[in-house]
C-alpha positions in Angstrom: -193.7 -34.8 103.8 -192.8 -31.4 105.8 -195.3 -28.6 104.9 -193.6 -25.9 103.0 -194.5 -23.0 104.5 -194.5 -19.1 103.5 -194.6 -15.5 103.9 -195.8 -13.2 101.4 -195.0 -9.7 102.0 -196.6 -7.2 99.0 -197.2 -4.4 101.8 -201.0 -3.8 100.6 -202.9 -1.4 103.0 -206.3 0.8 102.9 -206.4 2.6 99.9 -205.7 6.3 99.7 -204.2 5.9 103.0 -200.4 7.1 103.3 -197.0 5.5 103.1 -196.6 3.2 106.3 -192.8 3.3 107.5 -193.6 1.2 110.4 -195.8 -1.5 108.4 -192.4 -2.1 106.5 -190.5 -2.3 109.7 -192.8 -5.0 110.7 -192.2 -6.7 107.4 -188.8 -7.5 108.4 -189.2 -8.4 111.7 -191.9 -10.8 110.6 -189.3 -11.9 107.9 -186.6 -12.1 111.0 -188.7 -14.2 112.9 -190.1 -16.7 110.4 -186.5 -17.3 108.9 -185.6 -18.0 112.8 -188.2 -20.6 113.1 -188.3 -22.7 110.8 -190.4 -20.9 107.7 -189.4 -22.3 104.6 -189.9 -18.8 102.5 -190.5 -15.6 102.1 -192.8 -14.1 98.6 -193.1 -10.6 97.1 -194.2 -9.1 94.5 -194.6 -6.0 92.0 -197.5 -3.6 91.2 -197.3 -0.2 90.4 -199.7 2.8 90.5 -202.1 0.6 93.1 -204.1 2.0 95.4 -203.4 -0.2 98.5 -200.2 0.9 97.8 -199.2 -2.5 96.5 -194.9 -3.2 96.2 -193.7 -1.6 93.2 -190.0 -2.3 94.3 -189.2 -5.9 94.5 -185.8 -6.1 94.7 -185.4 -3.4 97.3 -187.4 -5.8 99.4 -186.1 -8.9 98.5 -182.3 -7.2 99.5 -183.7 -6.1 102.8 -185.3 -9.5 103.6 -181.7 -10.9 102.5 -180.0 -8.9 104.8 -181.9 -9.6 108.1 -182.2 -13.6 107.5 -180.2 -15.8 107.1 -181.1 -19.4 105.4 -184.9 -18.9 104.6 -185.4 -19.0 101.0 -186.7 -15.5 98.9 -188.7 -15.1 95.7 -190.0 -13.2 93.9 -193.2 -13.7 92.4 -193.7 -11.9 89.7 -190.9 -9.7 88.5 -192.4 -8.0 85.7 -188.9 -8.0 83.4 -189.9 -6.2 80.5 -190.4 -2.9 82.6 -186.5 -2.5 83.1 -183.6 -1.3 81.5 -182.2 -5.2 81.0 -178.6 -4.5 81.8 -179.7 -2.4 84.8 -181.8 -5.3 85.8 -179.1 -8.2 85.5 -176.8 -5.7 87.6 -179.1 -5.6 90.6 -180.0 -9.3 90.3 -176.1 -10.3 90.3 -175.9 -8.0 93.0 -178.3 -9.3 95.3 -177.5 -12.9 94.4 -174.3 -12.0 96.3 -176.3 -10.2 99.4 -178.7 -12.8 99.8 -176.0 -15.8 99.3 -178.1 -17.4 96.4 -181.2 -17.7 98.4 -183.8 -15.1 96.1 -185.2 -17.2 93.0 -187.5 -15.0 90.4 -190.0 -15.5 88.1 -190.4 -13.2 85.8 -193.7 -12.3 84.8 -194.9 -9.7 81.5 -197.2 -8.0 83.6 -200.8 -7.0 81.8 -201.7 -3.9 82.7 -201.4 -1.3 80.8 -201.0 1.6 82.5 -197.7 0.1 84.2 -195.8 0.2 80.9 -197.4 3.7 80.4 -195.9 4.7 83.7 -192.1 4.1 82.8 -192.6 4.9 78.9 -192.5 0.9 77.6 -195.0 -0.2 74.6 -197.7 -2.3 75.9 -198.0 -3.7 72.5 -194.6 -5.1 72.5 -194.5 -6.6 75.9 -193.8 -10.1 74.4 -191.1 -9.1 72.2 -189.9 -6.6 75.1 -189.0 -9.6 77.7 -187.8 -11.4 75.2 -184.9 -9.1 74.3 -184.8 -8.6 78.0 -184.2 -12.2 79.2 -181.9 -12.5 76.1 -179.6 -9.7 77.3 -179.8 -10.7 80.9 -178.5 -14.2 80.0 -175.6 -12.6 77.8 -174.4 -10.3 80.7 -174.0 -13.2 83.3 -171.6 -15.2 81.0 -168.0 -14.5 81.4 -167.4 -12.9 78.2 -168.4 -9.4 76.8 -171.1 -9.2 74.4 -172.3 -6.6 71.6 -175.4 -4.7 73.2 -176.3 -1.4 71.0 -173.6 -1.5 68.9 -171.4 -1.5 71.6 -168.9 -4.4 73.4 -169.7 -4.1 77.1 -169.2 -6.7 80.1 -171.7 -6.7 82.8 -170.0 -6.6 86.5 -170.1 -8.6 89.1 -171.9 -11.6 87.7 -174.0 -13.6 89.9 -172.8 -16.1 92.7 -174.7 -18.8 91.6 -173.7 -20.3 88.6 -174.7 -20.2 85.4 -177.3 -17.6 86.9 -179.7 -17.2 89.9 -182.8 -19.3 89.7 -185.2 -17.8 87.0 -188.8 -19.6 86.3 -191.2 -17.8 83.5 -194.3 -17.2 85.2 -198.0 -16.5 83.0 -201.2 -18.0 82.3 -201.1 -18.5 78.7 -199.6 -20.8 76.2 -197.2 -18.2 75.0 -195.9 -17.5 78.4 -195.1 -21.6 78.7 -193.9 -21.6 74.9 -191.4 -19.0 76.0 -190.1 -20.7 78.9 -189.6 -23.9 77.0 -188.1 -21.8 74.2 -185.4 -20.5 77.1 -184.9 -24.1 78.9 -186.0 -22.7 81.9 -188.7 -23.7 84.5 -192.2 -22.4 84.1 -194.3 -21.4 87.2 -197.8 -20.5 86.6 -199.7 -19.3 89.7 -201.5 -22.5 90.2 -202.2 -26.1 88.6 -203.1 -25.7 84.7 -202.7 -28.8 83.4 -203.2 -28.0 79.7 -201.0 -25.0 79.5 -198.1 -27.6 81.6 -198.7 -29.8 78.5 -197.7 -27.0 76.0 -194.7 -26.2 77.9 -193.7 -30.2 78.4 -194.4 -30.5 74.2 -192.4 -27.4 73.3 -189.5 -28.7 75.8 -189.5 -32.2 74.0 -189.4 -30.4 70.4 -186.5 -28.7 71.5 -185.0 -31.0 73.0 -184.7 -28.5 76.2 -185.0 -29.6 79.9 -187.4 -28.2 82.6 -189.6 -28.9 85.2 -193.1 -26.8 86.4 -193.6 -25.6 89.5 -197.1 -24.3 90.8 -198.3 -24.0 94.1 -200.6 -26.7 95.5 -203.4 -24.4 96.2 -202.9 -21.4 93.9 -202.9 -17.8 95.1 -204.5 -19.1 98.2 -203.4 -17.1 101.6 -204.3 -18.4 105.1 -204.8 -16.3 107.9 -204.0 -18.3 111.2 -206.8 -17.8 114.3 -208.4 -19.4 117.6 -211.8 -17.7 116.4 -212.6 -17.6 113.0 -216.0 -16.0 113.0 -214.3 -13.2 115.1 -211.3 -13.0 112.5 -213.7 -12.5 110.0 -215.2 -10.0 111.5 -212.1 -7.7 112.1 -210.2 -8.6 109.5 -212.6 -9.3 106.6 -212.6 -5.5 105.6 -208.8 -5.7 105.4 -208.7 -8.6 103.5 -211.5 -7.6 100.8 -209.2 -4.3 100.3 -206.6 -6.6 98.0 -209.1 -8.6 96.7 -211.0 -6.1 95.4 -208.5 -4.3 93.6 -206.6 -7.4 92.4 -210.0 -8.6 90.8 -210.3 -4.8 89.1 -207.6 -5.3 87.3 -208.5 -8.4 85.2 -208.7 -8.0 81.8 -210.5 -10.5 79.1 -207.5 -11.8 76.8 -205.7 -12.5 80.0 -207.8 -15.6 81.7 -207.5 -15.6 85.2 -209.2 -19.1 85.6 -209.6 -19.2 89.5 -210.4 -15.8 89.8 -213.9 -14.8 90.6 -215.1 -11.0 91.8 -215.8 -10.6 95.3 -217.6 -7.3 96.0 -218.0 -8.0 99.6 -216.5 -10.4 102.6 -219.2 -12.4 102.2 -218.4 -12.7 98.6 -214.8 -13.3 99.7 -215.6 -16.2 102.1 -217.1 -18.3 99.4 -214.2 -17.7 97.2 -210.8 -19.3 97.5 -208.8 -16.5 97.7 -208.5 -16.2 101.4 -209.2 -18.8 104.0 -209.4 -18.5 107.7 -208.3 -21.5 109.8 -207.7 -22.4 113.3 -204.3 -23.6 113.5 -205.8 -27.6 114.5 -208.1 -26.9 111.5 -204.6 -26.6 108.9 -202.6 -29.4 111.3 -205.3 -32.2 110.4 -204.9 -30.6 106.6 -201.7 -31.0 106.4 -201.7 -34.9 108.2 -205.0 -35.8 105.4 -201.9 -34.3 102.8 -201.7 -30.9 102.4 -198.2 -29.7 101.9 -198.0 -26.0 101.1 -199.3 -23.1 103.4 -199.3 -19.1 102.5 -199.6 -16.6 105.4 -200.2 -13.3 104.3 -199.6 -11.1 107.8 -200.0 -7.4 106.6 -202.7 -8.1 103.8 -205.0 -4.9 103.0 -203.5 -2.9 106.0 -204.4 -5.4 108.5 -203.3 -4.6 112.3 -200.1 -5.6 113.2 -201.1 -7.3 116.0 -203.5 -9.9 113.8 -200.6 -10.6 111.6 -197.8 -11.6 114.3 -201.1 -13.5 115.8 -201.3 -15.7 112.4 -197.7 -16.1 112.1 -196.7 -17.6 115.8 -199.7 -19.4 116.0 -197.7 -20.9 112.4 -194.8 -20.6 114.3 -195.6 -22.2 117.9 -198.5 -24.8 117.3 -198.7 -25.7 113.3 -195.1 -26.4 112.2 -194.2 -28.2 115.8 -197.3 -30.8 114.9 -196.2 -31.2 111.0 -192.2 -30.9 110.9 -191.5 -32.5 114.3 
């Protein structure tokens, strides 16, 4: 089976250090390059108000990725939906369907942090009911035909290329969030295997009578860093890569269980978790042979020098994928 093999681009840095023009720059020539040889996709995400200056604009990245690639496949992963005006939102999506050809898929997360719906004056306390009317209205304003929205006939322009819409999973953690994506007959995606919530979506599916499938990836959240020296990559990078960790893990909160998540306070903490792993590229070839089939680079993670990123991704490039997908 080839190994599917991705990008993910969420532009994290130092904290408290400034806006980086030329780390974004690099993001699309890394994006350039992978779609050139052979990288099967390309991830981002969205955060707002974080330190490491995590992507708060999603779409504006996805539409740049679109525009200098041409085949590789775009998501976005998560695209917290109940923070937007919903008509807004299934204008821009339509929109970019058409830059990007059909290649950007979504899943659209409900976010859980607080201070994000704070930010852009939205009710924490009606998140659920918030994407709900969201998804609802997005789905009206990609059919052909004008629908009522506040009292009001209006018909959303262009709709998308792909028909009947672009490729929308729910995303979560929870029973509700797979309830809801049954409830919608689309695909649900949580962020890695969870068997018992997949059941309560595959039940609420068959009680509907509603199709869909789950998607989740093979090893989680999971990123791989690509090098001939480990110990040594650990040793410059491991500050970099503890920078996203850190803050990811500081926004946990208890009623949203985060079941492979575990703090890691230093790199030492980090290189017993699973979040990152550091791999020579024979290391992840003999993987991938003993049946591994999914592999996440993460090339600018926590303000990492350029120079360590383009190392992971064409040693990706030049000696992993030529071994696997001959």
């Amino acid at each position: 089976m080839p190994l599917l093999s991705a990008l993910r681009l969420n532009m994290t840095s130092v904290p408290g250090a400034p806006g980086d023009a030329e780390r974004y720059r690099a993001a699309l020539e890394m994006a350039s390059y992978a779609d050139a040889h052979g990288v099967t996709a390309v991830g981002c995400e969205e955060h707002h108000l974080a330190a490491t200056g995590w992507l708060p604009a999603p779409l504006l990245m996805a539409a740049a990725v679109a525009g200098c690639t041409t085949t590789i496949r775009i998501s976005i992963n998560a695209l917290l939906v109940p923070l937007y005006d919903p008509v807004r939102l299934a204008e821009d999506i339509a929109v970019l369907d058409h830059l990007s050809a059909g290649r950007v898929s979504y899943v659209a997360g409900i976010g859980y942090r607080e201070t994000e719906y704070h930010a852009v004056g939205k009710d924490f306390r009606r998140r659920g009911r918030l994407m709900d009317e969201c998804l609802e209205v997005l789905f009206k304003s990609w059919r052909d035909e004008p629908f009522e929205h506040h009292g009001r006939l209006i018909d959303v322009t262009p709709k998308p290329r792909t028909k009947p819409h672009p490729m929308l999973f729910i995303g979560g953690m929870t029973a509700a969030a797979a309830r809801r994506a049954a409830r919608f007959g689309l695909p649900f995606s949580p962020p890695m295997p969870m068997p018992e919530i997949e059941a309560v979506y595959r039940n609420e599916l068959s009680r509907s009578g509603k199709q869909g499938f789950v998607f989740s990836p093979e090893n989680g959240n999971t990123v791989t860093h690509l090098t001939t020296d480990p110990e040594a990559a650990w040793e410059r990078c491991g500050d970099h890569f503890l920078h996203e960790a850190a803050e990811y893990s500081s926004w946990a909160v208890p009623q949203v269980p985060r079941p492979n998540e575990s703090p890691a306070a230093t790199v030492d903490d980090l290189r017993m978790s699973a979040k990152v792993e550091v791999l020579t590229p024979d290391e992840l070839i003999a993987q991938c042979r003993a049946g591994r089939t999914g592999v996440t680079l993460h090339p600018l993670i926590g303000g990492l020098p350029l120079d360590q990123g383009w190392e992971s991704l064409r040693l990706l490039v030049e000696q992993v994928l030529p071994a696997v997908n001959p």
